[in-house]
C-alpha atoms as a printed R data frame, in Angstrom:
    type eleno elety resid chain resno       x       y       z
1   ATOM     1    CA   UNK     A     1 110.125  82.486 103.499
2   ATOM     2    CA   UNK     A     2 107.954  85.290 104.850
3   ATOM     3    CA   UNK     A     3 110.265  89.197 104.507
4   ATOM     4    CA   UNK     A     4 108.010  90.525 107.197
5   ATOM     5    CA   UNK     A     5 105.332  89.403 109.932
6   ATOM     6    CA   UNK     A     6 102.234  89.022 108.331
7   ATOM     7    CA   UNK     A     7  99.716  90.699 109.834
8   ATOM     8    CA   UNK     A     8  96.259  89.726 110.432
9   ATOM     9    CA   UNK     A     9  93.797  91.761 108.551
10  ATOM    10    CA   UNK     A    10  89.973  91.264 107.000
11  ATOM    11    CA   UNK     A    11  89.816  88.866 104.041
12  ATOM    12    CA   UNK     A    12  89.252  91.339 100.868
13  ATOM    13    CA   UNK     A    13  87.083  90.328  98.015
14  ATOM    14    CA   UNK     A    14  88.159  90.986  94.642
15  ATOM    15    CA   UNK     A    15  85.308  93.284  94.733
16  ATOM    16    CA   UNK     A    16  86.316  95.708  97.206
17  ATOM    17    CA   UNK     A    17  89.789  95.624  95.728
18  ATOM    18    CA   UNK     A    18  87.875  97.216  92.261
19  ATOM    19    CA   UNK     A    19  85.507  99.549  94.106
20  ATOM    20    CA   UNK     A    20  88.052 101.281  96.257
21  ATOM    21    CA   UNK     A    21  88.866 103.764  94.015
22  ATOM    22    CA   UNK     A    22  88.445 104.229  89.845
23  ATOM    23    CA   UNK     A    23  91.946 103.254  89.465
24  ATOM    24    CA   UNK     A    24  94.251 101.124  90.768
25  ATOM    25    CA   UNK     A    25  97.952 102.039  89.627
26  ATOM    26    CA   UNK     A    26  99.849  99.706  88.146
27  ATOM    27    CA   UNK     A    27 103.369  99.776  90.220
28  ATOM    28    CA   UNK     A    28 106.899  98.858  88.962
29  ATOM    29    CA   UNK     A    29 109.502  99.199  91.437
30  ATOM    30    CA   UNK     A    30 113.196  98.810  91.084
31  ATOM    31    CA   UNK     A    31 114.340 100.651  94.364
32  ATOM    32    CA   UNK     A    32 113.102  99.301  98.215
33  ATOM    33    CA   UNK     A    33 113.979 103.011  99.059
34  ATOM    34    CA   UNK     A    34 111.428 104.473  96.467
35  ATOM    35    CA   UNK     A    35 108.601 102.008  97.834
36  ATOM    36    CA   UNK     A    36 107.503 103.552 101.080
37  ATOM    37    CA   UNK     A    37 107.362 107.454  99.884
38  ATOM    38    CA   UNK     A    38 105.476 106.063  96.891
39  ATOM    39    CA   UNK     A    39 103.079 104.281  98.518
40  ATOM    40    CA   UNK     A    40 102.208 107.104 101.311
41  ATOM    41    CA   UNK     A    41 102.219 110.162  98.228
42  ATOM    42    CA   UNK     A    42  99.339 107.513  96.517
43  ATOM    43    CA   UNK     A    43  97.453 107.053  99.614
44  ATOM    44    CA   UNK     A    44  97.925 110.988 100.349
45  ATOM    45    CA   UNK     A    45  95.624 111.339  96.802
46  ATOM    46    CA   UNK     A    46  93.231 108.800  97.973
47  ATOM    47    CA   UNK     A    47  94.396 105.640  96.383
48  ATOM    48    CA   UNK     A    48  94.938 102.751  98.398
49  ATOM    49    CA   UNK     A    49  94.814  99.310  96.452
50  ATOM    50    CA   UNK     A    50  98.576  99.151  95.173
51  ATOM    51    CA   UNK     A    51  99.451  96.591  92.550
52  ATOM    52    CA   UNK     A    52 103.415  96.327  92.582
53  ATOM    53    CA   UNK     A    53 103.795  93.954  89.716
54  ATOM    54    CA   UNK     A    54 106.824  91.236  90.334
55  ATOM    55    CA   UNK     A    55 108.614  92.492  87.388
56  ATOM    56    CA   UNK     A    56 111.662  93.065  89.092
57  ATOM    57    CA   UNK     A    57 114.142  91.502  91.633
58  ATOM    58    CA   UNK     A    58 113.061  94.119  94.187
59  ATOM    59    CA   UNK     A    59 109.454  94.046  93.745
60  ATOM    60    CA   UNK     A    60 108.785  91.411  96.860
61  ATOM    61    CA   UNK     A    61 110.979  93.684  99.093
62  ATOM    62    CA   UNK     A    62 109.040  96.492  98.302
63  ATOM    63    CA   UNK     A    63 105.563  95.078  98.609
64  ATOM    64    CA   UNK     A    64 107.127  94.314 102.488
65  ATOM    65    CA   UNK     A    65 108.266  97.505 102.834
66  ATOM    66    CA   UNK     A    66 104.779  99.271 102.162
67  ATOM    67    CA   UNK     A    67 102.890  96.266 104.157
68  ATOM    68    CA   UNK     A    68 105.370  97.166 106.966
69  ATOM    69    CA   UNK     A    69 105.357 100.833 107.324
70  ATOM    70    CA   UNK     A    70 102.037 102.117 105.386
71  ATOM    71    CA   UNK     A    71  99.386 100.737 107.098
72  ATOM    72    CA   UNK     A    72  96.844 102.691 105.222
73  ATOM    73    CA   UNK     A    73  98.152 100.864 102.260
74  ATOM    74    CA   UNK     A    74  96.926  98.102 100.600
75  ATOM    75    CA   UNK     A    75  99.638  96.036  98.716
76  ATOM    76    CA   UNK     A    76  98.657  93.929  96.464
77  ATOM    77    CA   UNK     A    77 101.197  91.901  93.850
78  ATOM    78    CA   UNK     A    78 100.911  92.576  89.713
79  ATOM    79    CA   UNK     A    79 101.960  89.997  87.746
80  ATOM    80    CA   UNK     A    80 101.745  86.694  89.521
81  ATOM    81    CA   UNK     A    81 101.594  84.253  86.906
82  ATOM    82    CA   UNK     A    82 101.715  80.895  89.522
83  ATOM    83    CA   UNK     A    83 101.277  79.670  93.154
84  ATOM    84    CA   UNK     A    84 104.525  80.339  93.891
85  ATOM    85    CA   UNK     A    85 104.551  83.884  93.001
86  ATOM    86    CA   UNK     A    86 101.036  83.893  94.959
87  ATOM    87    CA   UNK     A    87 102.745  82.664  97.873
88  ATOM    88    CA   UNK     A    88 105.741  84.557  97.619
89  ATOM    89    CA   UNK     A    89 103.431  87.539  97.309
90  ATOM    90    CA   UNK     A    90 101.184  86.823 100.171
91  ATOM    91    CA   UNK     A    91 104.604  86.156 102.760
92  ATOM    92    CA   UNK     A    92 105.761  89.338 101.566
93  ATOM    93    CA   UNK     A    93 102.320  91.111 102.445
94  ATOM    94    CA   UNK     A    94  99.803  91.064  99.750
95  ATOM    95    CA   UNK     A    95  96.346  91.321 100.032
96  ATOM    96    CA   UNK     A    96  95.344  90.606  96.576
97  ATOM    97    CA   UNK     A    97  97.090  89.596  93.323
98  ATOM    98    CA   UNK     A    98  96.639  90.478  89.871
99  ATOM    99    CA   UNK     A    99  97.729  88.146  87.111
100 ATOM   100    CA   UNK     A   100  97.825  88.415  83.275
101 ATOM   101    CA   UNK     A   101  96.274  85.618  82.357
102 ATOM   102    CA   UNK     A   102  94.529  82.420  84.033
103 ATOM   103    CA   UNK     A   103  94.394  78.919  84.744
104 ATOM   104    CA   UNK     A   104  92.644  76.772  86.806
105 ATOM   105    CA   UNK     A   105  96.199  76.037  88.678
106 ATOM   106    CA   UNK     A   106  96.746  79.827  89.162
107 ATOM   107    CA   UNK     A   107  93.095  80.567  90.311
108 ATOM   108    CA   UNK     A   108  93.889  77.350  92.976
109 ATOM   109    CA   UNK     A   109  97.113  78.982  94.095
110 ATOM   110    CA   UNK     A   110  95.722  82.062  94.865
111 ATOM   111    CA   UNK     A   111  92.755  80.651  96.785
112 ATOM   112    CA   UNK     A   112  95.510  78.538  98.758
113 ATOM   113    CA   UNK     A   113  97.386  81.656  99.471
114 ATOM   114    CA   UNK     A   114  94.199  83.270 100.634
115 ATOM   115    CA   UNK     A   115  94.551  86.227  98.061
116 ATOM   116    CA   UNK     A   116  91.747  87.112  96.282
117 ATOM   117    CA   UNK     A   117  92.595  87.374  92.448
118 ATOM   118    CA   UNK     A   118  92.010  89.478  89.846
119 ATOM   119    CA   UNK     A   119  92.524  87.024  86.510
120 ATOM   120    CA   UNK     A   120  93.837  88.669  83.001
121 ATOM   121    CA   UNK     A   121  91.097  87.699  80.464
122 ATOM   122    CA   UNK     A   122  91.289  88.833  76.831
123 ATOM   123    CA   UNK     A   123  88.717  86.359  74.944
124 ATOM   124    CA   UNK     A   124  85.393  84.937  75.132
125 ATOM   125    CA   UNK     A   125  86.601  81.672  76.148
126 ATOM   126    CA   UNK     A   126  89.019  82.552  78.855
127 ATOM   127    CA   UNK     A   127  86.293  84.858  80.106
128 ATOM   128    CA   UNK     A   128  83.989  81.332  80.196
129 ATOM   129    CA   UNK     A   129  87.200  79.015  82.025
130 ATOM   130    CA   UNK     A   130  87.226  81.403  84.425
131 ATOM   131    CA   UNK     A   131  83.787  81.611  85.603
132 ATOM   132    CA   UNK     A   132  83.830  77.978  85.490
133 ATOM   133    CA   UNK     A   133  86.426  78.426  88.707
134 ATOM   134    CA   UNK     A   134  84.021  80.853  90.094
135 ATOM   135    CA   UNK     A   135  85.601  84.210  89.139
136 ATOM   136    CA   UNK     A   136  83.278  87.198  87.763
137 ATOM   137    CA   UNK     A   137  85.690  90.349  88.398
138 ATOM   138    CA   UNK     A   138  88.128  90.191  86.232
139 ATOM   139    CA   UNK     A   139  90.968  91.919  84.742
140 ATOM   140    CA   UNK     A   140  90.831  92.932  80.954
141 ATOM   141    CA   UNK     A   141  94.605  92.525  79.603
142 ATOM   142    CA   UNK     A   142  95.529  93.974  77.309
143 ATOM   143    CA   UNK     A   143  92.610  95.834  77.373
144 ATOM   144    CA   UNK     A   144  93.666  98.567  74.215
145 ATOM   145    CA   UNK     A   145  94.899  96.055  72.663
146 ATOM   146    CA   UNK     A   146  92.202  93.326  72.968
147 ATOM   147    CA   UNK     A   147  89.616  95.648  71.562
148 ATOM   148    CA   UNK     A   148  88.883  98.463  74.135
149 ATOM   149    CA   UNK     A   149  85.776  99.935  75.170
150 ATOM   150    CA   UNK     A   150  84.073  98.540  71.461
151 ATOM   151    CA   UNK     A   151  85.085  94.840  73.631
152 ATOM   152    CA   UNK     A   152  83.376  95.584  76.595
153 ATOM   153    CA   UNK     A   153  80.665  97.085  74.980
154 ATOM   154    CA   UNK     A   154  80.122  93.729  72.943
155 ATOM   155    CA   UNK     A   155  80.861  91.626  76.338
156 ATOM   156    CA   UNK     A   156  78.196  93.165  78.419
157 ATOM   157    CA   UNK     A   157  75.346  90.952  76.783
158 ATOM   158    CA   UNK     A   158  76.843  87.378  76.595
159 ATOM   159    CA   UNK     A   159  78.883  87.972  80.065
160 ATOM   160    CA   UNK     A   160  75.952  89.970  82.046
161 ATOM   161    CA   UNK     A   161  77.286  89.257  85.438
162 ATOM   162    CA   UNK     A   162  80.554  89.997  84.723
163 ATOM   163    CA   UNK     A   163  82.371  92.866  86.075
164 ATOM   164    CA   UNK     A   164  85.734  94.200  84.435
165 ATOM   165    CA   UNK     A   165  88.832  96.527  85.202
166 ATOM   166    CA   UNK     A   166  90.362  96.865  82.325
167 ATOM   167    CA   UNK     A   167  94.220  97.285  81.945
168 ATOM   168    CA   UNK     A   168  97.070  98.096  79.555
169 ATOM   169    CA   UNK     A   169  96.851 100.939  77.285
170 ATOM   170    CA   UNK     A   170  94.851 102.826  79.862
171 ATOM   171    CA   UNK     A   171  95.838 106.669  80.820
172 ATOM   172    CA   UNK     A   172  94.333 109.614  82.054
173 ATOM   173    CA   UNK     A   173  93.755 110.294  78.372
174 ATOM   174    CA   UNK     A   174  90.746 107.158  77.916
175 ATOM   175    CA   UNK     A   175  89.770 106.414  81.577
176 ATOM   176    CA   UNK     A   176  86.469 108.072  81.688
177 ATOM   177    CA   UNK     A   177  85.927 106.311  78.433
178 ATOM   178    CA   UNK     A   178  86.335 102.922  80.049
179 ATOM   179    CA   UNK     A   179  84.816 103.901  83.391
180 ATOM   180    CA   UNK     A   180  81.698 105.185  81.914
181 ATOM   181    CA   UNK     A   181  80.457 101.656  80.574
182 ATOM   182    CA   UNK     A   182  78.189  99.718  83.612
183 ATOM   183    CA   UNK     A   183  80.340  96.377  83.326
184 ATOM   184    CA   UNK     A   184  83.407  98.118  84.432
185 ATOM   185    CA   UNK     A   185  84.432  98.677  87.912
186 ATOM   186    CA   UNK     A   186  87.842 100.109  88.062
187 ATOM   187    CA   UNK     A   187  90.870 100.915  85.444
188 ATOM   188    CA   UNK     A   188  94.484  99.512  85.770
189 ATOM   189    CA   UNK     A   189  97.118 102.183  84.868
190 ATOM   190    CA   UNK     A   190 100.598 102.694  85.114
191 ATOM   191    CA   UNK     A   191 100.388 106.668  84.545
192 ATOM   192    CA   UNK     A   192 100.093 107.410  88.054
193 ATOM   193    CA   UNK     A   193 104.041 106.835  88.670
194 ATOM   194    CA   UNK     A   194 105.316 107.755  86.125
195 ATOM   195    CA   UNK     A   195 109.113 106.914  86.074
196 ATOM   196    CA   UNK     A   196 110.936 109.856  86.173
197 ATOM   197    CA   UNK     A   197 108.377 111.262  88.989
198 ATOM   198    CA   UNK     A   198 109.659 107.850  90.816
199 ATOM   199    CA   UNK     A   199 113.632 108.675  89.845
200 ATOM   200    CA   UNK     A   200 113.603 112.261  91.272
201 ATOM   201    CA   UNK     A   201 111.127 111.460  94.319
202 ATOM   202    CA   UNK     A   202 108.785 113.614  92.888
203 ATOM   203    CA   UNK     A   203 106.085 112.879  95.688
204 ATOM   204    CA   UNK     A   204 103.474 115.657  95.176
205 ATOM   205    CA   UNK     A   205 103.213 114.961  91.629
206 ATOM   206    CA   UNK     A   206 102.180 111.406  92.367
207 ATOM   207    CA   UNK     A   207 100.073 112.772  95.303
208 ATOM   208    CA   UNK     A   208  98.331 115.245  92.570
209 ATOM   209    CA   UNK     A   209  98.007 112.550  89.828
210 ATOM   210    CA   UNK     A   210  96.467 110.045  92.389
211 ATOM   211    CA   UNK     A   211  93.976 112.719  93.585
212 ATOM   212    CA   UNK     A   212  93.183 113.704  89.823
213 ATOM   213    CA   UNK     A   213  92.207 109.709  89.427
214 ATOM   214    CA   UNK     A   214  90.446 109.139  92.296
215 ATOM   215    CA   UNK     A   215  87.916 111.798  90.925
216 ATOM   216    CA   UNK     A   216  86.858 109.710  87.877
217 ATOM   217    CA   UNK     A   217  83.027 109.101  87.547
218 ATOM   218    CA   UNK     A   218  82.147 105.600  87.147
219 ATOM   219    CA   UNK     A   219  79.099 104.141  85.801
220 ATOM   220    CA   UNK     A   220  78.623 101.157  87.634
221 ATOM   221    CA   UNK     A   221  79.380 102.309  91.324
């Protein structure tokens, strides 16, 4: 059941999703009321692609919210891990997802849905199932963890045409390390909202984290 009127709006590519700013900020949101001020102090530092991950009971709500009143937003949903979530995601407003892993089902899903996906990859082999469903931007989850920039480094011969944002363990601290290799497009981090910015509505700090991020250089753009 759809929280909002969808709207019609230009079919994204993952693509465009990655090259619309170095980082996309990964978004957990417990409050509806904290949604819309958060989204417009990201967009007000020039970062629109917003992944609100569906780790909470409010997250659809807010992804509505934002779809509804901040136009210049671009929701996106975090954590979809099956068609339903993709469809839930999409009648809620969501122009792309982001998942943490993949399978063929999930990729399917998504393409029903009409969202362009971002699939969580961490090996060779789930790097080689999903090209074989046609996917060559992908997510890199959890990238720290999964071998960092020494990962990518090793990827970019084997996986050529592949194009990566890498996510989890990623802050302002390693960014330009990531961004700097030619196979990745875009980071993932949660470090733009940080949660006690989000508890106080601490809006310029988000606004002056958001423009700090969307300064990155990166190597492949």
């Amino acid at each position: 059941m759809a929280l909002t009127p969808t709207p019609a709006f230009p079919t994204l590519s993952a693509l465009q999703v990655m090259h619309s700013a170095p980082v996309i900020p990964v978004i957990v949101l417990s409050d509806v009321a904290h949604a819309v001020p958060l989204a417009r102090a990201l967009v007000a530092g020039g970062i629109r692609m917003l992944e609100i991950t569906l780790r909470t009971p409010q997250a659809l709500a807010c992804m509505a919210a934002i779809a509804l009143d901040v136009p210049e937003a671009v929701v996106g949903a975090g954590t979809v891990r099956s068609a339903a979530d993709a469809r839930s995601a999409r009648d809620a407003g969501a122009r792309f997802a982001v998942s943490p892993g993949f399978t063929p089902a999930l990729g399917q899903g998504c393409r029903d849905a009409g969202l362009p996906l971002l699939p969580g990859v961490a090996t060779g082999s789930e790097i080689l199932l999903a090209q074989q469903e046609g996917y060559t931007e992908l997510k890199f989850f959890p990238a720290l963890q999964a071998g960092g920039t020494a990962m990518l480094k090793a990827w970019s011969g084997p996986f050529f045409d592949v194009r990566f944002c890498p996510t989890g363990g990623v802050s302002a601290a390693n960014a330009a390390e990531f961004l700097a290799l030619p196979n990745v497009v875009c980071v993932g981090g949660s470090w733009l909202t940080p949660a006690d910015a989000v508890a106080t509505g601490d809006w310029a700090r988000i606004t002056l984290l958001a423009q700090q991020a969307s300064q990155f250089k990166r190597q492949s753009f």
